[in-house]
C-alpha positions in Angstrom: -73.6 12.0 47.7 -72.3 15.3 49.4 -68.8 15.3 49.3 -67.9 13.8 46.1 -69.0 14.2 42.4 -69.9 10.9 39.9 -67.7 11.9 37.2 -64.4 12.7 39.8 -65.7 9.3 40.9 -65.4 7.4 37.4 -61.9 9.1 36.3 -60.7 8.5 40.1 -62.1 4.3 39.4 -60.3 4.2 35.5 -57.1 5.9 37.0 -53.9 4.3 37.8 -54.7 5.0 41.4 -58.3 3.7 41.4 -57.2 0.8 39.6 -54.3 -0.2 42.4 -56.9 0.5 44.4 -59.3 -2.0 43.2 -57.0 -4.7 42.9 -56.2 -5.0 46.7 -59.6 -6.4 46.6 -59.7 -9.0 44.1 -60.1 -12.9 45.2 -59.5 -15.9 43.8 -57.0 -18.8 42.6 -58.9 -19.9 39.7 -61.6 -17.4 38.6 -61.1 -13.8 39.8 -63.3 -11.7 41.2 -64.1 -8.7 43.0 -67.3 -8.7 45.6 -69.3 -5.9 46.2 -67.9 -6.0 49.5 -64.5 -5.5 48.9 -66.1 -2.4 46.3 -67.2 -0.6 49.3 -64.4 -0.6 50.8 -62.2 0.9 48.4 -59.6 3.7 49.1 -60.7 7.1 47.8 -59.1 9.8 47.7 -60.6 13.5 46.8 -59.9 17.2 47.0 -62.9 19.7 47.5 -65.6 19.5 45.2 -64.4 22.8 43.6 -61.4 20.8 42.3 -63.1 18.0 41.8 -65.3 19.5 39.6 -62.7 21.0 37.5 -60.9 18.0 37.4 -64.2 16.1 35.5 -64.4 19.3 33.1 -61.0 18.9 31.7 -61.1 15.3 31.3 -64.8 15.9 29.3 -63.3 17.8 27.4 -60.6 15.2 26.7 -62.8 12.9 25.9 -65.3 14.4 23.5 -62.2 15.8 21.3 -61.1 12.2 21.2 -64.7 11.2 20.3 -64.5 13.8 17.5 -61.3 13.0 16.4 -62.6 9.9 16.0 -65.2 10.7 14.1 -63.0 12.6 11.4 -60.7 9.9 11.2 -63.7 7.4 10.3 -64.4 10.1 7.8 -61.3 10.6 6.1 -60.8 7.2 5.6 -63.5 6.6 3.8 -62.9 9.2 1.4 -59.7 7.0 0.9 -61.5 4.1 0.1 -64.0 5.3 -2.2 -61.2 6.9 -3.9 -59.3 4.0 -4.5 -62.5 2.5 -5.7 -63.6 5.3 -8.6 -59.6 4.8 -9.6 -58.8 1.4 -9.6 -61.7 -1.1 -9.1 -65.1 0.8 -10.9 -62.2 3.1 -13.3 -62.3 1.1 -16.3 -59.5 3.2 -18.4 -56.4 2.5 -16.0 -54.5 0.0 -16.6 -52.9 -2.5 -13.7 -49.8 -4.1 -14.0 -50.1 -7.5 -12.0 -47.4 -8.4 -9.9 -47.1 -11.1 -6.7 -47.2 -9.7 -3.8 -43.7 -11.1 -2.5 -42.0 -9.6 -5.8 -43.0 -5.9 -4.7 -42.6 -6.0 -0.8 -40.6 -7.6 2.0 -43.1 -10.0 4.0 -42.2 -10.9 7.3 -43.8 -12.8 10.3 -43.6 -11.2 13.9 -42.1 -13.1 16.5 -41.6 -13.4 20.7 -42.5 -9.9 22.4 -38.8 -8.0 23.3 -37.4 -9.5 26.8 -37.4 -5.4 28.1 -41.1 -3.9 27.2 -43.4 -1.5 29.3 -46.8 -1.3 29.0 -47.4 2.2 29.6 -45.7 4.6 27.3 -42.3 6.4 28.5 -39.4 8.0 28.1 -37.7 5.3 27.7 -39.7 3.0 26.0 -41.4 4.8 23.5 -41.4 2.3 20.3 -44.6 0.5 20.3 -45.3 -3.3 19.9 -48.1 -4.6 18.2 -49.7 -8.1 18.2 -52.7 -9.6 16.0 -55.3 -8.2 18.2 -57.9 -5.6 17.5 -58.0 -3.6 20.4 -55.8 -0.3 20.1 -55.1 -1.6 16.5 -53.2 -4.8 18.4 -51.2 -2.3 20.9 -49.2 -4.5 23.3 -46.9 -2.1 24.9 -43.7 -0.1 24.5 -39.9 -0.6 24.5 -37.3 0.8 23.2 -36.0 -0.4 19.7 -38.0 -0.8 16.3 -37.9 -3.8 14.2 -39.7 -2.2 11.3 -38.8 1.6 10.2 -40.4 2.0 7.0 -44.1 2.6 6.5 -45.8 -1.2 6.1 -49.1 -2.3 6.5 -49.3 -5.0 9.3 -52.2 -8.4 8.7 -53.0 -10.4 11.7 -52.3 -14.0 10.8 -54.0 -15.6 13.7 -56.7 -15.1 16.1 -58.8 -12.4 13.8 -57.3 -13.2 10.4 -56.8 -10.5 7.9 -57.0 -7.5 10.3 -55.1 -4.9 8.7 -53.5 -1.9 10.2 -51.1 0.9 8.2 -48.1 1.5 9.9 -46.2 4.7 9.3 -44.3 5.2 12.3 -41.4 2.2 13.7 -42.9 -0.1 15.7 -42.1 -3.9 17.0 -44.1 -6.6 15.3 -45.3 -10.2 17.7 -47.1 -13.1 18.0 -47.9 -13.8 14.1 -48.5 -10.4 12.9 -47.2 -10.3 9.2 -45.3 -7.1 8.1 -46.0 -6.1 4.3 -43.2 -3.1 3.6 -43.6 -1.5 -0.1 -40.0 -2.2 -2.1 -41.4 -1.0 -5.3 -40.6 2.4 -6.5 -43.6 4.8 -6.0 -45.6 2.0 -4.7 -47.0 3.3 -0.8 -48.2 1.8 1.9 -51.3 3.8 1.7 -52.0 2.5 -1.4 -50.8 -1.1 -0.3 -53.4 -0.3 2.7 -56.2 0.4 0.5 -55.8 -2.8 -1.9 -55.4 -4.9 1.2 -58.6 -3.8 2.4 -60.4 -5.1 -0.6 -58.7 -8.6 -0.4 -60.2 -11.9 1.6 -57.2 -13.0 3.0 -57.6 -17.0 3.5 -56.5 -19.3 6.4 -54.5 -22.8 6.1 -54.5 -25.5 9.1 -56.8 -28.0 10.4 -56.1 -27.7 13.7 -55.5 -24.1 14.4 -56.1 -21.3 10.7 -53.4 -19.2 10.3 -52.3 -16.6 7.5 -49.0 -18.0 6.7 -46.3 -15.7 4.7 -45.4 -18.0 1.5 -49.3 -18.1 0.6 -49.4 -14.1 1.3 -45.9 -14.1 -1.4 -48.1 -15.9 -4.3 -51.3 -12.9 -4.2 -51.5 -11.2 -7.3 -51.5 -7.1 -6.6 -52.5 -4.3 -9.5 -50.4 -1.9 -10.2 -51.2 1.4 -12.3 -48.1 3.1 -14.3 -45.7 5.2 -12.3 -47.3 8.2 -13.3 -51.3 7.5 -11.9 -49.4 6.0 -8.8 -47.6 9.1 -8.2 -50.7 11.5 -8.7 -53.3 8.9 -6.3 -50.3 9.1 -3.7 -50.3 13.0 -3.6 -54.0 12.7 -3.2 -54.1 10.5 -0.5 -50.9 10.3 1.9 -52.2 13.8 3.2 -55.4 12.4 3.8 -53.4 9.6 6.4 -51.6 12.1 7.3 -54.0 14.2 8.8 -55.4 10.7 10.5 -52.6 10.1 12.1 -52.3 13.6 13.7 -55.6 13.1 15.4 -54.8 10.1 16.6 -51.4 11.5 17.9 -53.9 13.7 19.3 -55.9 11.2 21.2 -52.7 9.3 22.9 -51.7 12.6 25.0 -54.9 13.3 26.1 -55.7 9.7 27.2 -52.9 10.0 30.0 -56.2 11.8 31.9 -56.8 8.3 33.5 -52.9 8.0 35.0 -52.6 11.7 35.8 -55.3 12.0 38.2 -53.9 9.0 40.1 -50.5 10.7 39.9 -52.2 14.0 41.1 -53.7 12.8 44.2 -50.2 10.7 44.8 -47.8 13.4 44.9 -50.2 16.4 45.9 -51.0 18.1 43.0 -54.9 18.9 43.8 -55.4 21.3 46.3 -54.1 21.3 49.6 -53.8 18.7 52.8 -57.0 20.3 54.1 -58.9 20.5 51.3 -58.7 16.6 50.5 -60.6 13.7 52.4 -59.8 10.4 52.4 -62.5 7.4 53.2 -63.8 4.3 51.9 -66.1 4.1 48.9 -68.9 2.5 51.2 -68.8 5.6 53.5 -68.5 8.0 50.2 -70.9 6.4 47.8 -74.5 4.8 47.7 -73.7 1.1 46.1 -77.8 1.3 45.3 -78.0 5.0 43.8 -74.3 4.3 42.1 -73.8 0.6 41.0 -73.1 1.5 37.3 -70.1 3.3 38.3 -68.6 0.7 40.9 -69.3 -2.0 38.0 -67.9 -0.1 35.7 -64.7 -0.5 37.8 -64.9 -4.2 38.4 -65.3 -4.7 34.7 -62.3 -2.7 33.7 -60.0 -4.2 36.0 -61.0 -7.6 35.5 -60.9 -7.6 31.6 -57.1 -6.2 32.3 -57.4 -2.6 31.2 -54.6 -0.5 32.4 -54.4 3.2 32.4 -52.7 5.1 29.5 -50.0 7.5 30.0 -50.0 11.2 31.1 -50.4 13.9 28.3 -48.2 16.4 29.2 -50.6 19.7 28.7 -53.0 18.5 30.4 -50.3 17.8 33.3 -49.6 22.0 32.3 -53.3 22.6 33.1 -54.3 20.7 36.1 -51.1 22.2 38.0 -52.9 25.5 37.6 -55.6 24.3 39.6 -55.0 24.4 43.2 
């Protein structure tokens, strides 16, 4: 391939754009699909190589710091874990007050997603809404109001029951996803997080398990005195802390997909004359490149979408032409 590089390829496939793109060429009442030769005749746009090229850097770089981030946050928590283990489950001289769960925290059940949602993150809508799922920690979308303001853990009650999540930020809670919020005094939801973590969390029905909210109410929780609360809390809400930073971290930078559609939209790469515009067929081998195109048809069919742009890297790619 002369005129245009895999990895401007990939990001241009994953993009907004790319993905718009790919859709024109799905078939199918029933089943959907996308044949090869609808592939190869995708819409591409591209700048010169030179941009191209610089283009791919940045969003590497994007990516392996979200890969690393990643990688901290997997380390992080479990030095939370093991702490709350040495403390509370293999520490034999601190003492638990028992308590049921419904007596300590508010428990409530997520309902119908909000009539006025986006999926992509805006100005406008900005609170996110979670569901029971696992993907993105059960991220459905955006809108604009929060249901729950104080930090919570969330538990999937259907689908993949006892899935837990810590919540420190507002957010929207649907489709059976059970809200925990912390009402006793220095009790957190880090350490609410932790315990959970430990706990099997067991399903009623015959016809269809679910985690229901009066059975959550009757689980006995330990406890430690104020004081040991107080001192594990100082230990680790920094360490969330910092967790949630790098994942704060990893939402800007995954606009990459969005902003190269919106680049080669509205002009931002280059010049008239140093873009080309053809078909995928008449850019790229289908035989020497067939991971990348089903790459594409797998993403789009499975319903990914692309996230939304992270403003520096909007500041950096404008400095490119």
């Amino acid at each position: 391939v002369s005129n245009i590089e895999k990895e401007y390829l990939y990001y241009f496939l994953i993009s907004t754009y790319g993905q718009s793109e790919i859709s024109k060429g799905i078939v199918g009442a029933v089943q959907l699909k996308l044949p090869i030769k609808n592939i190869q005749n995708i819409s591409i746009k591209a700048p010169n190589l030179i941009i191209q090229k610089k283009i791919s850097n940045i969003l590497q770089s994007l990516d392996e710091k979200i890969e690393l981030n990643c990688r901290i946050n997997e380390n992080l928590e479990q030095q939370a874990q093991a702490l709350f283990k040495s403390w509370f489950v293999d520490g034999t001289n601190i003492e638990l007050n028992y308590h049921e769960l419904g007596n300590i925290t508010s428990i409530t059940a997520g309902g119908d997603k909000p009539s006025i949602y986006s999926k992509e993150l805006t100005e406008k809508y900005y609170t996110p809404i979670y569901s029971n799922g696992i993907e993105n920690e059960g991220l459905y979308g955006y809108t604009d109001f929060a249901k729950i303001n104080s930090s919570s853990i969330t538990i999937s009650a259907r689908g993949t029951i006892g899935y837990i999540c810590l919540r420190t930020k507002p957010y929207v809670p649907i489709v059976r996803l059970i809200s925990v919020i912390p009402k006793k005094e220095e009790l957190s939801a880090e350490y609410l997080y932790l315990w959970a973590l430990r706990q099997n969390f067991s399903a009623t029905g015959t016809t269809q398990q679910q985690l229901t909210v009066p059975n959550l109410k009757k689980i006995s929780i330990g406890i430690p005195a104020k004081e040991i609360l107080k001192k594990f809390n100082n230990i680790v809400i920094p360490i969330f802390q910092s967790i949630e930073k790098n994942k704060d971290e990893n939402i800007a930078p995954d606009g990459r997909h969005l902003f190269l559609g919106l680049t080669i939209q509205h002009g931002n790469i280059g010049t008239q004359s140093d873009s080309s515009t053809g078909s995928i067929h008449g850019h790229v081998s289908a035989a020497n490149d067939t991971h990348l195109l089903a790459v594409a048809q797998r993403n789009h069919v499975a319903g990914q979408s692309a996230f939304v742009i992270g403003i520096h890297v909007m500041q950096k790619v404008c400095t490119l032409a």
